[in-house]
VMD Tcl script that draws the C-alpha trace (Angstrom):
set ca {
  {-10.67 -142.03 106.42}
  {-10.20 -146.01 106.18}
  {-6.69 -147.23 107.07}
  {-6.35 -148.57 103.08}
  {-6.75 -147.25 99.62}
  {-10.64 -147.84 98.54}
  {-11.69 -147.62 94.69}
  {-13.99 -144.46 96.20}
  {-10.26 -142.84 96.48}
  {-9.99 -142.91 92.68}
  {-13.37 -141.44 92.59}
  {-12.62 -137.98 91.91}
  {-15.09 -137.25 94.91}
  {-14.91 -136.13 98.59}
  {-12.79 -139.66 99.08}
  {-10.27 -138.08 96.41}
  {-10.01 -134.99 97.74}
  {-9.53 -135.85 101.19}
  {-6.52 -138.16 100.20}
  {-4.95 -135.63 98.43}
  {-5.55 -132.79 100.70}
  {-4.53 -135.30 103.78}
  {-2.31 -137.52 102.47}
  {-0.29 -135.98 99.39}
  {-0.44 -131.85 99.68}
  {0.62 -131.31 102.79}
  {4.26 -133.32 102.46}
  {4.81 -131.96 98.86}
  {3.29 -128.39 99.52}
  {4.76 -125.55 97.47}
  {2.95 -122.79 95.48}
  {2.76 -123.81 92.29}
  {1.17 -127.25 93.54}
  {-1.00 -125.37 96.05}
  {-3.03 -124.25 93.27}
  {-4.74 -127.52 92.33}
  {-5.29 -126.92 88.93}
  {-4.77 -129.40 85.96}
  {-1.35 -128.39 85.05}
  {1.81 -126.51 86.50}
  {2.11 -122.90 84.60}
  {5.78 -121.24 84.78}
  {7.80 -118.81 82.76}
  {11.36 -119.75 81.10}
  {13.64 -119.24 78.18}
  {16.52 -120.84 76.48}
  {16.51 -124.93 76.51}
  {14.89 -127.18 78.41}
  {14.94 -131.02 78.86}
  {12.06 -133.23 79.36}
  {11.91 -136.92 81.03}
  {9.21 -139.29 81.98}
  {9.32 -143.01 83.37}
  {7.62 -145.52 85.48}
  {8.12 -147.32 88.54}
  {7.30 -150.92 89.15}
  {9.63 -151.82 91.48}
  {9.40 -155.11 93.45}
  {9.50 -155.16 96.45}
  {7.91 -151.49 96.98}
  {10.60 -150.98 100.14}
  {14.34 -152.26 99.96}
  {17.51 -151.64 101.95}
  {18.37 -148.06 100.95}
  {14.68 -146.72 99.45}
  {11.53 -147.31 98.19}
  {9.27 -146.75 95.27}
  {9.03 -143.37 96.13}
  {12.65 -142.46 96.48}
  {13.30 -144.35 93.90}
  {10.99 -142.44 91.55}
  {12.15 -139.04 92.34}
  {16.00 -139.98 92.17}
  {15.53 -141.81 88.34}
  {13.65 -138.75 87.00}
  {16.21 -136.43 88.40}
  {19.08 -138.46 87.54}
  {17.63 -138.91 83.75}
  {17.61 -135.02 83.53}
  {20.95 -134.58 84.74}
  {22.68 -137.09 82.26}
  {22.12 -134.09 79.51}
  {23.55 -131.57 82.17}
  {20.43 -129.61 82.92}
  {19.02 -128.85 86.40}
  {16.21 -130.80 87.37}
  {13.57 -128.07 88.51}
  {10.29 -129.13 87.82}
  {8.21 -132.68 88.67}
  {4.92 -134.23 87.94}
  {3.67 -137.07 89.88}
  {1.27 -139.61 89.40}
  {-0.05 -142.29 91.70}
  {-1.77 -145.81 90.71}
  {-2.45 -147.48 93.94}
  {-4.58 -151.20 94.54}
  {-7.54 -151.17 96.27}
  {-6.28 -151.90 99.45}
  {-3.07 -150.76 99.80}
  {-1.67 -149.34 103.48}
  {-2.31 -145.84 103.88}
  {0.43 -145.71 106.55}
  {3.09 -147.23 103.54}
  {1.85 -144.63 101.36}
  {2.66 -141.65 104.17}
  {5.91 -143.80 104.80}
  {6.54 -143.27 100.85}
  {5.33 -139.99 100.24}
  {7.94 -139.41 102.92}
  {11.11 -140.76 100.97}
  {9.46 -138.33 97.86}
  {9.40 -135.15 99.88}
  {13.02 -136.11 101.39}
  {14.18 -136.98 97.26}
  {12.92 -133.76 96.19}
  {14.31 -131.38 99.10}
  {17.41 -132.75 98.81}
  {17.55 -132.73 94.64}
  {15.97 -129.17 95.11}
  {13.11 -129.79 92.98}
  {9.53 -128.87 93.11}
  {6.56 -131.26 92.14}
  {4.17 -129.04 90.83}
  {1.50 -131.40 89.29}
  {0.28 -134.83 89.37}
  {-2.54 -137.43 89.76}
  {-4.14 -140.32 91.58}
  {-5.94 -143.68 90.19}
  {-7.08 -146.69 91.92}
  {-7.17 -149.77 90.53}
  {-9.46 -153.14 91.53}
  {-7.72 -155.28 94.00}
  {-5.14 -157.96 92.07}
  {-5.16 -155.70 89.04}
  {-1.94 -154.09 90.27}
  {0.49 -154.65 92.63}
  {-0.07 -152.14 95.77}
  {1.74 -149.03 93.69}
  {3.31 -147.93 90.64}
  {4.47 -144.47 90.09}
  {4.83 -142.37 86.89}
  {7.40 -139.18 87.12}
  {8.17 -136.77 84.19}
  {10.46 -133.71 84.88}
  {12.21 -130.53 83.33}
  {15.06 -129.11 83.90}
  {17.30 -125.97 82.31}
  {20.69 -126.74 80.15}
  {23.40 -124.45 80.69}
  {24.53 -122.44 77.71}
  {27.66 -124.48 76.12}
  {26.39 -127.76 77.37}
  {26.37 -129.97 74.74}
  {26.27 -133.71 76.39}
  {25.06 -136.89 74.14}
  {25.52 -140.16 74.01}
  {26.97 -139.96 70.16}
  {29.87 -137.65 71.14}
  {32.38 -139.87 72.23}
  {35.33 -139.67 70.53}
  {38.59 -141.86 70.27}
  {40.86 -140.83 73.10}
  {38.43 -140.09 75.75}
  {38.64 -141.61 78.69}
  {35.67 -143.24 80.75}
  {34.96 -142.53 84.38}
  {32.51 -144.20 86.79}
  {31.33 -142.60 89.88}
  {31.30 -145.63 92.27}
  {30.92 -149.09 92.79}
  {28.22 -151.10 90.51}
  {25.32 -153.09 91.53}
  {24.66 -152.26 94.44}
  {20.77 -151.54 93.63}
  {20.59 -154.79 91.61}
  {21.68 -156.90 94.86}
  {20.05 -155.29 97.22}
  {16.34 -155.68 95.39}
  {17.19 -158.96 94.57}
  {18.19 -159.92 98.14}
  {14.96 -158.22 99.54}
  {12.79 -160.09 97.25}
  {13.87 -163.73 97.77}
  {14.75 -163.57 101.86}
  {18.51 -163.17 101.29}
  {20.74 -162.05 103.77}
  {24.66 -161.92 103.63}
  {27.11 -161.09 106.59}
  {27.59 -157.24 105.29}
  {23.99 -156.46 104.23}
  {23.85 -154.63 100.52}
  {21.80 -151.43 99.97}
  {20.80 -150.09 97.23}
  {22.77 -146.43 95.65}
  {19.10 -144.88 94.89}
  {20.91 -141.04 95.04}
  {19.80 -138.14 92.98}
  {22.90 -137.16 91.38}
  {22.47 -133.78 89.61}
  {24.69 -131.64 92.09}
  {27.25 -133.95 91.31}
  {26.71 -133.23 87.93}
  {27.14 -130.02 88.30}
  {30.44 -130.13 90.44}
  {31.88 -132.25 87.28}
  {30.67 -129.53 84.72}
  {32.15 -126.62 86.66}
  {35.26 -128.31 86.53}
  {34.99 -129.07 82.77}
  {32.28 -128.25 80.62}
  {33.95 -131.17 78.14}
  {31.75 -133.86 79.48}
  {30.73 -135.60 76.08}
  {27.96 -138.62 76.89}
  {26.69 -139.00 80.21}
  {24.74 -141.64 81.88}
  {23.28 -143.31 84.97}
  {23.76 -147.40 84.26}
  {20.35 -147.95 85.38}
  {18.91 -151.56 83.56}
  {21.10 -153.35 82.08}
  {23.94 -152.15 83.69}
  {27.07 -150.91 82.98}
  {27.40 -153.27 80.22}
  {24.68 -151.82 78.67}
  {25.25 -148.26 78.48}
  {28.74 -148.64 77.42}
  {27.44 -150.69 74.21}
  {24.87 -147.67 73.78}
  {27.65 -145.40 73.38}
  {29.87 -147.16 71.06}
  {26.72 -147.52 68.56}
  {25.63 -144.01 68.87}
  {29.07 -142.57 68.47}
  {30.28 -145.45 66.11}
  {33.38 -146.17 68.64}
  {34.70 -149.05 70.31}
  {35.61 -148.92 74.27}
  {38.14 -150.47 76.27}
  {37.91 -151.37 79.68}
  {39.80 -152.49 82.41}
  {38.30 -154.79 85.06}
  {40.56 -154.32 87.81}
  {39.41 -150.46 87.72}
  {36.05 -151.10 88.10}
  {34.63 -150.39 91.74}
  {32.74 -153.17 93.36}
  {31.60 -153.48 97.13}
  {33.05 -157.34 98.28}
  {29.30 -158.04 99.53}
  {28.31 -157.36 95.95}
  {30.91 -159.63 94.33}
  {30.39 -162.45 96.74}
  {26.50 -162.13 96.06}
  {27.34 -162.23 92.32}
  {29.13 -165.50 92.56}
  {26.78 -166.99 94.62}
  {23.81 -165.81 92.28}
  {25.78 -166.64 89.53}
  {25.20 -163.12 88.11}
  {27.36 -160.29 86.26}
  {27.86 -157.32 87.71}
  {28.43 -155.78 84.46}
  {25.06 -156.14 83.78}
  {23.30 -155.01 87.22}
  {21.34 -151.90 88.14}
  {22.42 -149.13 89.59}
  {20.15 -146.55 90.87}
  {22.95 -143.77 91.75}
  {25.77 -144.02 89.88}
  {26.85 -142.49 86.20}
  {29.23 -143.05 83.72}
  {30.66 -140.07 82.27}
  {32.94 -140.08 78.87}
  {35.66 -136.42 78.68}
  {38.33 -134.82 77.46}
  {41.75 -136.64 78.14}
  {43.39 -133.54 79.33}
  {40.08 -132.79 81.71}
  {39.60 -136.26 82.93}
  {41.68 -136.01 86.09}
  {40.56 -132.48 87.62}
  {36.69 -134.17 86.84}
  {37.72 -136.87 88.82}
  {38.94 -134.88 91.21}
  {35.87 -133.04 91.52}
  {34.08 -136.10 91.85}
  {35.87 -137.05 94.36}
  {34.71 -134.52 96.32}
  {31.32 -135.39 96.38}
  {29.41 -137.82 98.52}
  {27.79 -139.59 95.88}
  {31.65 -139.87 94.08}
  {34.15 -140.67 96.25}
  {34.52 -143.98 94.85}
  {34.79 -142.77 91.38}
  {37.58 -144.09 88.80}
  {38.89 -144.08 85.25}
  {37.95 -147.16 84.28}
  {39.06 -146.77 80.37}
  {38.86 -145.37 76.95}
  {37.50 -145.01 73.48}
  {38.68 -146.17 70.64}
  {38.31 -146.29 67.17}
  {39.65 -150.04 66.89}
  {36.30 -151.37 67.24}
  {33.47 -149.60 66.07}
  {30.54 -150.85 68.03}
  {32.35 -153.24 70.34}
  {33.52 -153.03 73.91}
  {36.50 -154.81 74.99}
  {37.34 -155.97 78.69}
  {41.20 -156.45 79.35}
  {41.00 -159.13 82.70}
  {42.76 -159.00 85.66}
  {44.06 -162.42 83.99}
  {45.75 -160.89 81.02}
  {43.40 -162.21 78.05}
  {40.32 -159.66 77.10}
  {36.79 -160.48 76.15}
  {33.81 -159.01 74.19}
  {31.22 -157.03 77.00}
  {28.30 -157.60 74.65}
  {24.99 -155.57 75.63}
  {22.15 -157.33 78.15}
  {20.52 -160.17 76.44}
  {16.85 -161.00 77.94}
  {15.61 -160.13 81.45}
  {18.40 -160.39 84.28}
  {16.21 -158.85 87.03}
  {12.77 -158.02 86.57}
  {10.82 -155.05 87.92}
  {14.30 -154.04 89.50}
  {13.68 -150.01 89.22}
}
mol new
graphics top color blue
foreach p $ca { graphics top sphere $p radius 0.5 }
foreach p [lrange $ca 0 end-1] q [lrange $ca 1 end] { graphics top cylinder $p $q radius 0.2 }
display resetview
């Protein structure tokens, strides 16, 4: 086998089969993918949830992941945001003519590592190759189901007035640490990104409460972003309060320099989770508890003040209007 991807890989042929067979199966090996056929078959009842997205990150490796990682944790983390567990993955593979077969075993790596430790199983996918320059080295596709609980009902249009807002860690992490990787930057505390699959955290925070109304993992656009999503889906306004929100120093420092807002950064392992007053604290608690939460806070409330508007109170006294992402801040960031 040649050291890079070759159109002939994309074949279909003996080229196609021995990449999958050498490269892909053995990694990702379980017995539903085993099989090889052209789709996953399994048995359930009661609901399910269904995801898909795309990866185009740039660069393909940062400080804290890759692609690969990357893909596995989004899907996963998009399942989890309506409660269910993630069980079930498909893959798919476009990769230039080209590109390093050691960088793809490096990434098929992070995906098998992603998936054992999200305890999910990728039981179908595919592989295309693409003419050199008419891609750039490898974009990834993921879809994935997972089971809801019975009495789960999470959304982002059931916020109510009195709930209060928690966020699992510090923001923008991902953002700055793509960003950073991409243009040559280097600061004296290096930032990496928060790519985390998050669905046992979930599930810590719904075993605590099962009054989690809207969940979400601030991925584009930020926290900014997802915050405005809820207020116009549950026709609320939100209050926040800066000096609550969680940020690393080598983030803010690399915000000021960049002349970026944080606000408005990706995260890649991080949620923001609106509940019950009364429940808010043990779910904090909970959270608190977890690896991928121990920097989680309150950080405000809902109200019914401002339909559709969120409202920061500054560590300077005066508030502001957090207005949803305008434009591109960082392309191909996830």
């Amino acid at each position: 086998m040649s050291d890079n991807v070759l159109l002939a890989h994309g074949s279909g042929g003996k080229l196609s089969h021995d990449l999958i067979e050498k490269k892909l199966l053995p990694p990702l090996a379980n017995p539903m993918l085993n099989r090889l056929d052209d789709s996953a078959i399994f048995e359930f009842s009661g609901h399910l949830a269904f995801t898909t997205d795309s990866y185009v990150v740039n660069p393909i490796f940062f400080p804290g992941g890759d692609i690969g990682k990357l893909a596995i944790c989004g899907t996963v983390n998009d399942l989890s945001m309506n409660g269910a567990k993630p069980l079930y993955l498909s893959l798919s593979l476009i990769l230039e003519e080209g590109f390093s077969l050691s960088e793809l075993d490096r990434i098929v790596g992070s995906i098998k590592a992603a998936a054992e430790e999200a305890e999910v199983r990728i039981v179908t996918g595919d592989t295309k190759v693409v003419n050199q320059g008419q891609a750039d080295k490898l974009f990834i596709n993921t879809s994935g189901i997972g089971a809801i609980p019975l009495g789960i009902d999470i959304s982002g249009a059931n916020a109510r007035a009195g709930n209060k807002i928690i966020l699992s860690g510090t923001i923008g992490d991902h953002g700055i640490a793509v960003m950073c990787q991409r243009e040559g930057l280097k600061f004296s505390t290096p930032v990496q990104s928060d790519c985390a699959p998050l669905n046992k955290l979930v599930s810590q925070m719904l075993k605590s409460s099962p009054r989690i109304h809207c969940l979400r993992d601030p991925t584009r656009g930020g926290l900014a972003t997802v915050l405005n999503e809820f207020t116009q889906q549950s026709n609320v306004g939100i209050v926040l309060e800066e000096d609550k929100i969680p940020m690393k120093e080598s983030v803010k420092a690399a915000c000021e320099l960049l002349g970026f807002d944080p606000l408005y950064l990706a995260n890649e392992g991080k949620l923001v989770a609106i509940a019950e007053p009364g429940d808010a604290g043990k779910i904090l608690a909970e959270m608190q508890q977890n690896i991928y939460g121990r920097d989680a806070a309150i950080i405000g409330e809902v109200s019914n003040a401002h339909p559709g508007r969120v409202i920061m109170k500054t560590k300077l006294g005066p508030s502001r209007v957090v207005d949803m992402l305008s434009g591109e801040l960082l392309p191909r960031i996830c």
